[in-house]
C-alpha positions in Angstrom: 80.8 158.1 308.1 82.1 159.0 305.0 82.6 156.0 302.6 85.7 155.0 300.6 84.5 155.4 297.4 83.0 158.6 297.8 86.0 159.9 298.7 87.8 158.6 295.9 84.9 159.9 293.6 85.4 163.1 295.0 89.3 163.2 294.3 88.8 162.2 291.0 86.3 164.6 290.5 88.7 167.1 291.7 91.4 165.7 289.2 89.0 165.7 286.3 88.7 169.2 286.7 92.2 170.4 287.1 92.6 168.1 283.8 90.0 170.3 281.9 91.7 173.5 282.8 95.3 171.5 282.0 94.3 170.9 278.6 92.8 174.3 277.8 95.5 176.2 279.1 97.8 173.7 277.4 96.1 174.1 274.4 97.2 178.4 274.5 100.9 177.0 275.9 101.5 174.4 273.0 100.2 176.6 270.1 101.9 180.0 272.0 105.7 177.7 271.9 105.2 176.4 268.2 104.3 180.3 267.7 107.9 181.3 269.2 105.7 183.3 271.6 107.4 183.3 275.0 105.8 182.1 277.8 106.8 183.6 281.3 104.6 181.0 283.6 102.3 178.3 283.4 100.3 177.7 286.4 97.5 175.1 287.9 95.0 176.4 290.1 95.4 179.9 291.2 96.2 181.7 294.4 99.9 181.0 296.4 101.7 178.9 294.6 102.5 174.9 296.1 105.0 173.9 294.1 107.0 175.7 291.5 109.8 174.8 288.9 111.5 176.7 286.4 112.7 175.1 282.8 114.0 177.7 280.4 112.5 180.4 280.6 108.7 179.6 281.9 107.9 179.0 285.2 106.1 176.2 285.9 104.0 175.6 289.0 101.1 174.3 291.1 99.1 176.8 293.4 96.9 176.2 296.3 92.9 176.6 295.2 92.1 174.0 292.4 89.5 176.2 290.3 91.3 177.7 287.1 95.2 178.2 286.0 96.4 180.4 283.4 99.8 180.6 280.6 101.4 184.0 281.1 102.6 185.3 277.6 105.0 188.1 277.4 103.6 191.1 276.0 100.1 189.5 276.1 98.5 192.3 278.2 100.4 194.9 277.9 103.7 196.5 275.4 106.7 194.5 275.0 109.8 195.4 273.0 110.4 191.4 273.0 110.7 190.1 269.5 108.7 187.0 270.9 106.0 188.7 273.0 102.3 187.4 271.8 101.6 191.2 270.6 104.5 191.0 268.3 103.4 188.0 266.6 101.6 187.9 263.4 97.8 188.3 263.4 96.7 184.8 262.0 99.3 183.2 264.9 97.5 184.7 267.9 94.1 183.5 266.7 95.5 180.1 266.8 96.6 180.6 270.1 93.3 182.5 271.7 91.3 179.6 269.8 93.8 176.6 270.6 92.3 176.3 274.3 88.4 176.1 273.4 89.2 174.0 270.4 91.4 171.5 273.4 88.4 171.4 275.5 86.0 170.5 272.9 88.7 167.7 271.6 89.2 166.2 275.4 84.9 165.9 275.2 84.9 164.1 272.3 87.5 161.8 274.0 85.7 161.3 277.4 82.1 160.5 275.2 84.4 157.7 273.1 85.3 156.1 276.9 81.6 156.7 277.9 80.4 154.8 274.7 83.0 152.2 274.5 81.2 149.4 277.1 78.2 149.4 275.7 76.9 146.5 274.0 74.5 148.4 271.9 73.5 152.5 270.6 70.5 153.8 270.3 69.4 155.0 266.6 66.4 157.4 265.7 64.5 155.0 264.1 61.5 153.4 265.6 61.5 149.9 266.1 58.2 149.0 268.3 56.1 150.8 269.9 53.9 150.6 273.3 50.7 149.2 273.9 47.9 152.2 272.8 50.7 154.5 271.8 49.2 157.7 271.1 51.8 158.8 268.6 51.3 155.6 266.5 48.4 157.3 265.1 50.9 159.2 262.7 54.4 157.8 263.8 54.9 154.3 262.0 57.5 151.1 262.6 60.5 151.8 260.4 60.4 156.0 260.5 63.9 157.4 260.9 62.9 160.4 262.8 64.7 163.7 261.8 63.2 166.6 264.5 61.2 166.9 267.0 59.7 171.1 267.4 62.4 172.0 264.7 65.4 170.3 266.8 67.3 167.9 264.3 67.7 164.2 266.2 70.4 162.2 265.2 71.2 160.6 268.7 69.6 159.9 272.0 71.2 162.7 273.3 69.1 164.8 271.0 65.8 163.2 271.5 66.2 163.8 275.7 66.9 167.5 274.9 63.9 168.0 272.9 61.6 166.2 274.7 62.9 168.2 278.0 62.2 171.3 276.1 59.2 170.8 274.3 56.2 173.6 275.7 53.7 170.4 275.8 52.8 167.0 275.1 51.9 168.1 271.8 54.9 168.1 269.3 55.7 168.4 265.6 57.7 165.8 264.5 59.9 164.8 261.0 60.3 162.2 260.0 61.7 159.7 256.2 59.5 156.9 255.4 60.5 155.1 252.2 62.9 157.9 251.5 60.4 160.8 251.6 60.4 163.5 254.5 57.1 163.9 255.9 56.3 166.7 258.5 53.5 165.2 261.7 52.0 168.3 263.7 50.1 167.5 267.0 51.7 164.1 267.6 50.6 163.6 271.1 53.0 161.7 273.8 52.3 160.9 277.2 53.7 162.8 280.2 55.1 162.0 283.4 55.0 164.3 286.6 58.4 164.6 288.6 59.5 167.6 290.9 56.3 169.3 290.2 57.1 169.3 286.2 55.5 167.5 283.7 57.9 165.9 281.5 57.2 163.7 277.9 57.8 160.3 277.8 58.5 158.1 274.3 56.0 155.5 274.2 58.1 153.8 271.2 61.6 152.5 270.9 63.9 152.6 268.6 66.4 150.3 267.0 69.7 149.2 268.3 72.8 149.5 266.7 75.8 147.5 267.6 79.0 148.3 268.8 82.1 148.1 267.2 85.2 150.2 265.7 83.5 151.7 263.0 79.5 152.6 265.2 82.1 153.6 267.9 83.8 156.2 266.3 81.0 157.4 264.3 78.7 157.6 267.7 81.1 159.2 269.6 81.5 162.0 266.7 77.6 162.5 266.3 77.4 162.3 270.3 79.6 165.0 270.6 78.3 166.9 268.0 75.2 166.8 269.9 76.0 167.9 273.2 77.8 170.6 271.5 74.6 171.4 269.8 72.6 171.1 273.2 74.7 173.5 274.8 74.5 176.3 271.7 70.5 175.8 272.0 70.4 176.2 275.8 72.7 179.7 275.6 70.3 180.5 272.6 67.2 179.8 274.7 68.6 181.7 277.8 69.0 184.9 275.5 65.4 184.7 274.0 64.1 183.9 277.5 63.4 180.5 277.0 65.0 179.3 279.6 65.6 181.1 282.8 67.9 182.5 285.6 66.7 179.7 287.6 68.1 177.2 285.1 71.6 178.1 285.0 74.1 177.1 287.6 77.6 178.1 288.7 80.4 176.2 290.7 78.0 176.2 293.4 75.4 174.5 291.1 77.5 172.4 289.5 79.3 170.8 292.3 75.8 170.2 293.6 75.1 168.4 290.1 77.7 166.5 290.5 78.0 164.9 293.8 74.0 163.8 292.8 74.9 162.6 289.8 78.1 160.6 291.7 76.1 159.8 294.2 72.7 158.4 292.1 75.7 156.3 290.5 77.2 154.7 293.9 73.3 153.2 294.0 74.5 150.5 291.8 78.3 151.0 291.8 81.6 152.6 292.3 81.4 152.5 287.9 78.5 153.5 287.6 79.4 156.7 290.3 82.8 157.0 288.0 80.5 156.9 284.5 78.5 159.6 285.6 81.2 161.6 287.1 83.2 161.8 283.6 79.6 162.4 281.6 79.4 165.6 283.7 82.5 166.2 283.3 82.1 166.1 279.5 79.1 168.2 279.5 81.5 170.6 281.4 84.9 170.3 279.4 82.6 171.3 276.0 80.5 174.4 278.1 83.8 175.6 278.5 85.4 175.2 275.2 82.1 177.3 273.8 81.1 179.0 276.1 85.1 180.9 275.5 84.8 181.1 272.0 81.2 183.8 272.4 82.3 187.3 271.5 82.2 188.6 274.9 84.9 190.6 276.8 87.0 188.6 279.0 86.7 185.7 277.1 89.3 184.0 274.2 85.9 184.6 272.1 86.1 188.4 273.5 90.0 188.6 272.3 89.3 186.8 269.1 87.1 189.5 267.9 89.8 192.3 268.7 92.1 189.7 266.9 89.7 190.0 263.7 89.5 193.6 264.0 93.0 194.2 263.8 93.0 191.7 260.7 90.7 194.0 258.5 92.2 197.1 260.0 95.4 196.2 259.5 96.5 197.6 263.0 95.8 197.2 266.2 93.1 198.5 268.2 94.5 200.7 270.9 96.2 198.3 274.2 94.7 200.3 276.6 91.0 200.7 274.9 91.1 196.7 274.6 92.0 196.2 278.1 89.1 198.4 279.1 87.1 196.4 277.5 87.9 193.4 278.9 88.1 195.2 282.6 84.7 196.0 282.2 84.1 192.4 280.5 85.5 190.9 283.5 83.7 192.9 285.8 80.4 192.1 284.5 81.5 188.4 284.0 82.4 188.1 288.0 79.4 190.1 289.4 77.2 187.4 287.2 78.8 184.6 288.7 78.5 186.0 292.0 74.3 186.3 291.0 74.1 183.0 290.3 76.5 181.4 293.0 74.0 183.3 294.9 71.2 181.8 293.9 72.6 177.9 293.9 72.9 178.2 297.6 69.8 179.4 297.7 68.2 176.5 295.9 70.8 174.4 297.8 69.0 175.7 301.4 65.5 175.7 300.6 
């Protein structure tokens, strides 16, 4: 039997999401109405519509499958003789509005990490307070270094240190550090490993020092926390082009609802908060993929439209409607058949 609090985790999960795709779309419909652009519907979800209300001259309304929405500008896609339509608007305007979602997404991230951060007691810093018995990396590593990369990958948080252990090629690392306010490079700084799900993964065998919360750690955590899951996500698309990293390690909706009912559920463990904490920290990871992942150059994407935006800037005029709506046909096309790939291969994984 289903339990209480799993259903409630799921519903909030559910509303978590819509909220992510609320605040990026609001972000085009906010920026679009300061613009004087007008905007003909904005919509939650897609497919048939629930609910629907009209106020001025935008339609508002609430459709039935909870995975996207959208804010319909006149003359967005197409020609408009309307004074107001997005094309008509100057240049500078409609990169505010093709940006203003992404840059929403990123802002609500840094929000969720500062409620993430907020109960605890104490953060963790990147310099090294103690370290284990027979520490193998004390042989270069010393109490007191602030450490500044591990393999090239700048560490400012712990966020940081758990990415580049998870990526490091073996136990063996190059490591930065400042001791007595000199930077000294270690190479072959050797950590031990542990083996889990057939993969060998690096352990610190030191720990660093604690710094304690309040207004002023807080805010600053929450900004460098954020920063660093923004940076996390910019190294893993970097690593998936180079081959680094591959098809195998990229999920879909499939994947990610997998990801987080396990993280909801390793949660409910201990508690309903817990379950809630690690619900909004996937989440967050999620609401800044999105924000970045839209601004990359690619067709289909505000990143995509922003280029044509750009173009038309040093141009002077527009490219052609018809040849930029190819574009991001073909954009599209490639961007659902990719999705389909890997939604694919997430029920695969799910099955065997």
């Amino acid at each position: 039997m289903i339990q209480i609090d799993v259903i409630l985790l799921i519903i909030i999960g559910i509303l978590l999401f819509e909220l992510i795709v609320f605040i990026h779309e609001g972000g085009h419909f906010i920026t679009a109405k300061l613009s004087g652009v007008k905007v003909n519907e904005f919509a939650l979800g897609m497919g048939p519509k629930l609910l629907k209300f009209k106020k001025g001259e935008t339609l508002y309304s609430l459709r039935l499958f909870p995975i996207g929405g959208f804010c319909a500008m006149e003359g967005e896609d197409a020609d408009s003789d309307d004074e107001r339509a997005f094309g008509n608007k100057p240049v500078w305007k409609r990169m505010i509005i093709v940006v203003a979602g992404a840059v929403m997404n990123i802002i609500l991230g840094f929000i969720m990490m500062f409620i993430l951060l907020s109960p605890n007691k104490y953060f963790a810093s990147n310099v090294i307070a103690v370290f284990a018995d027979n520490a193998t990396s004390s042989q270069q590593l010393q109490v007191g270094d602030e450490i500044q990369s591990i393999n090239g990958y700048g560490i400012k948080t712990s966020t940081d240190l758990s990415f580049a252990l998870a990526t490091a090629k073996s136990n063996v690392i190059d490591v930065t550090v400042v001791r007595d306010g000199k930077k000294i490079d270690y190479t072959n700084v050797t950590l031990p490993t542990i083996t889990k799900d057939d993969k060998e993964i690096l352990q610190l065998d030191f720990k660093v020092k604690a710094i304690e919360n309040n207004f002023g750690t807080l805010v600053s955590q929450t900004f460098m926390s954020t920063w660093s899951t923004v940076k996390m996500v910019w190294a893993s698309l970097a690593g998936l082009l180079t081959g680094q990293f591959g098809i195998n390690e990229v999920s879909g909706p499939v994947g990610m609802t997998s990801a987080i009912s396990q993280a909801a559920a390793s949660g409910l463990e201990t508690s309903f908060w817990d379950g809630l904490s690690n619900l909004v920290y996937i989440m967050m990871i999620i609401t800044i993929n999105l924000g970045i992942v839209n601004l990359l150059p690619l067709p289909a994407l505000d990143g995509g439209r922003l280029v044509f935006l750009i173009i038309e800037a040093i141009r002077r005029k527009p490219v052609k409607p018809d040849h930029e709506a190819y574009v991001h046909a073909v954009g599209m096309i490639l961007l659902l058949l990719f999705m389909v790939i890997i939604s694919i291969k997430d029920v695969i994984q799910l099955i065997f």
